[in-house]
C-alpha positions in Angstrom: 20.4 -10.7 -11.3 17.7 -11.9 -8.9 15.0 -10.1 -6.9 13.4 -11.1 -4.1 10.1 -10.3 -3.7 7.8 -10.6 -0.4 4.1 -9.9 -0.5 4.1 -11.2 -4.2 0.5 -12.2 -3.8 -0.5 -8.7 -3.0 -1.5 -5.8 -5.2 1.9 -4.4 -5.1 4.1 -6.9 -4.7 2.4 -8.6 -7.8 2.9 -6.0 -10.3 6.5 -5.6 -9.0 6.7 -9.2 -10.3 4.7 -8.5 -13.4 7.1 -5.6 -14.3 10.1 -7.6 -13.2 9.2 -10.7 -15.4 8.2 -8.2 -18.8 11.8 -7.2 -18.3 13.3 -10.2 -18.5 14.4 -10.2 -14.9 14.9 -13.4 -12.9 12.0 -13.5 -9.7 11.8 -14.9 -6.3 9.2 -15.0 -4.1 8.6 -15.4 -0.7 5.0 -16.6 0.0 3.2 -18.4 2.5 2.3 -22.1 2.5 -1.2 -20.8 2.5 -1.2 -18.1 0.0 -3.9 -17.6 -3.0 -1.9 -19.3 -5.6 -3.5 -17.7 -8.5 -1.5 -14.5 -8.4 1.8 -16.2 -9.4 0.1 -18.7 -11.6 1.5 -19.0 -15.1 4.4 -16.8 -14.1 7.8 -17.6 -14.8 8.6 -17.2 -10.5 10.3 -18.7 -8.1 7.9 -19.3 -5.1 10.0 -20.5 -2.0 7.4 -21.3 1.2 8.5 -19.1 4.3 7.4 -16.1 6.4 8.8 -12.5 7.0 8.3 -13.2 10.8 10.7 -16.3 10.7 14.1 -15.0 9.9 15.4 -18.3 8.9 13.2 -18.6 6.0 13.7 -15.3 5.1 18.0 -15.6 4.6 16.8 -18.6 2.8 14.6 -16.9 0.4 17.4 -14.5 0.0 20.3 -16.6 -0.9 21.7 -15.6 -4.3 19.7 -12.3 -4.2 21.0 -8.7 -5.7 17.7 -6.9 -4.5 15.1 -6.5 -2.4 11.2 -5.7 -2.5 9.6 -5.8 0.5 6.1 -5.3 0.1 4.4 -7.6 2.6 2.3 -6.0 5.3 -0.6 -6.8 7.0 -3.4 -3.7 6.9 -6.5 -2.9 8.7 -7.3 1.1 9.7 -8.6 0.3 13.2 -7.8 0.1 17.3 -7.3 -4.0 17.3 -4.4 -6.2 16.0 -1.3 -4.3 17.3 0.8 -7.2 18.2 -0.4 -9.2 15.5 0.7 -6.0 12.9 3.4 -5.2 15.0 4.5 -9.3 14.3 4.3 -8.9 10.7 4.9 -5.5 9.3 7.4 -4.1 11.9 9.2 -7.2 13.2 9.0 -8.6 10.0 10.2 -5.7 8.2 13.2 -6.3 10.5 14.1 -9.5 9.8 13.9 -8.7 5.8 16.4 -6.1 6.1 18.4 -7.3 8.2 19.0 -10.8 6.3 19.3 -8.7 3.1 22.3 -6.6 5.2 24.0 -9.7 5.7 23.5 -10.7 1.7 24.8 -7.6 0.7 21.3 -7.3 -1.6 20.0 -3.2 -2.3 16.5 -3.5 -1.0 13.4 -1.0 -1.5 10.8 -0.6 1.2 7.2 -0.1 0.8 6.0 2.0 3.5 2.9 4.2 3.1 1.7 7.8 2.9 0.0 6.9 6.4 3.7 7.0 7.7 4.0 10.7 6.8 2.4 13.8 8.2 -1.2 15.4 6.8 -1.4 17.6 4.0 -4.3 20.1 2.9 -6.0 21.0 0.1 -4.0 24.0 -0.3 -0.3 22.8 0.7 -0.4 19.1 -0.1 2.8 17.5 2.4 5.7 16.0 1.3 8.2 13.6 2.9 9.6 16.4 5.1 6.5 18.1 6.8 6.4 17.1 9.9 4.8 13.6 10.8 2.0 15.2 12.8 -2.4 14.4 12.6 -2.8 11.2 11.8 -4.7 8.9 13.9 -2.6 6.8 15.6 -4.5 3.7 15.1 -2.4 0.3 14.6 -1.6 0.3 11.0 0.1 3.6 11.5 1.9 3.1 14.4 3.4 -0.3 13.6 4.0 0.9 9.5 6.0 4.4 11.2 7.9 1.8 13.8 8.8 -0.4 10.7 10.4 1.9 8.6 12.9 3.5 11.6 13.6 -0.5 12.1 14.1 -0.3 8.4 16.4 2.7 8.6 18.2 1.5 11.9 19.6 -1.5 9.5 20.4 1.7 6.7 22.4 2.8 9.2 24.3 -0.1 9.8 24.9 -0.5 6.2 22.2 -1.7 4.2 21.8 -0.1 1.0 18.3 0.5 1.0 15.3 3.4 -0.1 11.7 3.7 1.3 8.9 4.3 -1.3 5.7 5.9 0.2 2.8 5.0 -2.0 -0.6 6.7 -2.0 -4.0 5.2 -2.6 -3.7 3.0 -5.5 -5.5 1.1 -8.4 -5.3 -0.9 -11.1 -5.0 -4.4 -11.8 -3.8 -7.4 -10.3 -5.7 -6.9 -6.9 -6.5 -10.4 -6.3 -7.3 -9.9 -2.0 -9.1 -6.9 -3.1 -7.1 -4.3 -1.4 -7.9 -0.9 -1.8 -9.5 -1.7 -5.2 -12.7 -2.7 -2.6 -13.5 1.1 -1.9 -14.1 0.6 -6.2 -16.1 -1.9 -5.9 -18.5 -1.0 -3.3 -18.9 2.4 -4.8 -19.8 1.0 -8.2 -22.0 -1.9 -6.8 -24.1 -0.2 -4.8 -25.2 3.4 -4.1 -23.7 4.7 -1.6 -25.1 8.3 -0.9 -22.7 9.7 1.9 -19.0 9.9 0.8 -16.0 10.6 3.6 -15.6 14.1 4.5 -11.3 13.9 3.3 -9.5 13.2 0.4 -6.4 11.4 -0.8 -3.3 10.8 -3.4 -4.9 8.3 -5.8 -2.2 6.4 -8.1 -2.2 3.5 -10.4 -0.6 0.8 -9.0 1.3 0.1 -12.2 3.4 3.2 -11.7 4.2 2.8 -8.5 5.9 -0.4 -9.7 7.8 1.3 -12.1 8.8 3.6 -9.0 9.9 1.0 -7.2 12.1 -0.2 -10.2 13.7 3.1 -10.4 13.9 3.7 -6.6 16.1 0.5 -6.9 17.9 1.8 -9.7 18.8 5.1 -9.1 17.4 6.0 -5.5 19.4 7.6 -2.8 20.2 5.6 -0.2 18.4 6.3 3.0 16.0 8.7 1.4 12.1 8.4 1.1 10.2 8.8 -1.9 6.2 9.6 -2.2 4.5 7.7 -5.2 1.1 9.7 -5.4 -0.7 10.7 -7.7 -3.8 13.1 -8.4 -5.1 14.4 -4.9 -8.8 14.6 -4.5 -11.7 14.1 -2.4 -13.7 11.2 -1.6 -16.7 12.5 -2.8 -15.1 13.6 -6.4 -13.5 10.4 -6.4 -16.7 8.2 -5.9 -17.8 10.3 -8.7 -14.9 9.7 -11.3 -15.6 6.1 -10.6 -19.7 6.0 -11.1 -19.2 7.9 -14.5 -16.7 4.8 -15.9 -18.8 2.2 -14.4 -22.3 3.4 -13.7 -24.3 3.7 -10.9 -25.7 6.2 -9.2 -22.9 8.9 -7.9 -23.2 9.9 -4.0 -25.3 12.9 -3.0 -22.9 14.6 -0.3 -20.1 14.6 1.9 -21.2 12.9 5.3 -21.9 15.6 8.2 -20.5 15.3 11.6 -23.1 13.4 13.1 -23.0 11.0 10.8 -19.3 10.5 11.2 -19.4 9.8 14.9 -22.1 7.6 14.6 -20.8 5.3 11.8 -17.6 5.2 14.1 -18.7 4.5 17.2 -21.3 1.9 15.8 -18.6 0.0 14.4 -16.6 0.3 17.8 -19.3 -1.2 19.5 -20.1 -3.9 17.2 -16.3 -4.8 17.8 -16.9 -5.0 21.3 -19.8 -7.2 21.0 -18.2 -9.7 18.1 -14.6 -9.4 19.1 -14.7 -9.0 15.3 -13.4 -4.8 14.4 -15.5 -4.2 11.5 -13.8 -2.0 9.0 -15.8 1.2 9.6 -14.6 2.0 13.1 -13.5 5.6 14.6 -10.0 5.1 13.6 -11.2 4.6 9.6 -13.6 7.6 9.8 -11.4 9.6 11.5 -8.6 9.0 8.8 -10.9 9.3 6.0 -11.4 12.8 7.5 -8.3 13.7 6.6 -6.8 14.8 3.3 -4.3 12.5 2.6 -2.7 15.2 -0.2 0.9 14.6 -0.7 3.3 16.1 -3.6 4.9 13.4 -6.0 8.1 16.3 -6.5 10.9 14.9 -5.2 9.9 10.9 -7.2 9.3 13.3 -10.4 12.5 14.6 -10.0 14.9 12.1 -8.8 12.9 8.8 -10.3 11.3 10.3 -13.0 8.1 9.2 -12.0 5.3 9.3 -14.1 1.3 9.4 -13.2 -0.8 8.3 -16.1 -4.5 9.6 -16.3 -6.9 8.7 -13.2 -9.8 7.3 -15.5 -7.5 4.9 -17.2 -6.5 3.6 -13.3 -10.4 3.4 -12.5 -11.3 2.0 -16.0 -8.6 -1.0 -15.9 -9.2 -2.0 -12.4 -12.9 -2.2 -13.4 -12.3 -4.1 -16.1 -9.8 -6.0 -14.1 -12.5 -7.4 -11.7 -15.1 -7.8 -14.4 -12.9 -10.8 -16.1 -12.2 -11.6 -12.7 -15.8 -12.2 -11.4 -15.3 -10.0 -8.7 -17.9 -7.3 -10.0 
């Protein structure tokens, strides 16, 4: 049995492939003719060249295939790029389930908690609560538009689950992706943390709920892979007590919000560059991003292993890797 793999190079997509390959299972890959080759170096993986916005390619890539792991998606948290996210992660979301429709392959799409509604400290959400408070900057709005293109092509047959992961680390994050909050909190002190939490998981277990979404998942049905929910500022502090440093003083204050916010607004103006920090990045970090993990528990028999051995391998990761 094959699997067909798209955003291999990734920090999900390349532990999907890790997993795969421990368990013997034959790998394809769909990369770009420009991808980072060192993330399928050594790996027994069959790369074929395309792109999830050209369909050809992509029911090229997926002859032969029995399943599906989409994982390719283009992210930034800010106002800019919503054609150019709408191209990849909506459009090409399409095109992947649609060509695996026609190949009659199970497929697995991985959305994100940013699809679902907020949770709170006290009632974290889960995939029914109602899809309501996020900001609806372009990475949400095209990553919400992707999976009901996703589920439109469920409808018409497709045998296929959506897996909503929450913040994750570990290993393996070669871009970096959200292994760079790590780094910049253990490089350099950072004294104001974001006033919101989220779900923090290790990336390795949300492979492994991938696997068993593909496995034993119900059809049509959305699955959150979480993990521990907690703030920002307890999180930057779980990280400086594995890799040193200086741990952050306070939450940052309203002021402090809007001006980091609309600084980076204006800087965007001014470069035609969006910087990362932006109004739509502070005002999601506002939020708490708490989800329950029930229903994958349950159903998947997911499993969350300890947040300091997530921080501690990802450090460890990028010290080997010369990233820190």
């Amino acid at each position: 049995m094959t699997t067909l793999v798209t955003g291999a190079t990734g920090l999900v997509g390349n532990n999907v492939v890790r997993l795969l390959r421990c368990e013997g299972e034959t790998v394809r890959a769909l990369v770009r003719d420009t991808s980072d080759p060192r993330p399928l170096a050594g790996l027994e993986v069959e790369a074929v060249i395309g792109d999830i916005r050209d369909i050809e390619s992509v029911r090229r890539a997926m002859a032969g295939v029995s399943q599906v792991v989409h994982s390719a998606a283009r992210v930034h948290i800010g106002w800019t790029g919503l054609e150019s996210q709408r191209a990849i992660n909506v459009e090409g979301t399409r095109n992947v389930a649609t060509a695996a429709r026609d190949a009659n392959a199970k497929m697995v799409h991985v959305s994100s908690v940013d699809t679902l509604g907020v949770g709170s400290p006290d009632l974290p959400a889960d995939e029914d609560s109602p899809r309501e408070g996020k900001v609806p900057c372009s990475y949400v709005t095209t990553k919400r538009e992707a999976e009901q293109a996703f589920l439109d092509e469920v409808s018409r047959g497709l045998e296929g689950i959506v897996v909503n992961p929450g913040f994750m680390l570990g290993p393996w994050d070669w871009k970096p992706s959200s292994g760079r909050m790590l780094l910049e909190v253990a490089r350099r002190f950072t004294p104001f943390a974001p006033k919101g939490g989220c779900s923090v998981c290790d990336v390795r277990d949300v492979a492994a709920g991938i696997l068993a979404a593909l496995q034993r998942g119900t059809i049509g049905r959305r699955y959150i892979l979480g993990g521990e929910n907690l703030t920002y500022f307890d999180l930057w502090k779980r990280i400086i007590n594995l890799t040193g440093g200086t741990a952050p003083i306070c939450r940052a204050g309203p002021l402090m919000r809007i001006i980091a916010g609309r600084g980076g607004d204006l800087i965007g103006k001014i470069t035609g560059r969006e910087p990362d920090v932006n109004s739509a990045s502070v005002g999601m970090s506002d939020l708490y991003h708490y989800y329950s993990i029930a229903r994958a528990q349950r159903e998947l028999g997911y499993v969350v292993r300890p947040l300091e051995e997530s921080i501690a391998d990802a450090w460890s990761w990028f010290q080997a890797e010369g990233y820190a």
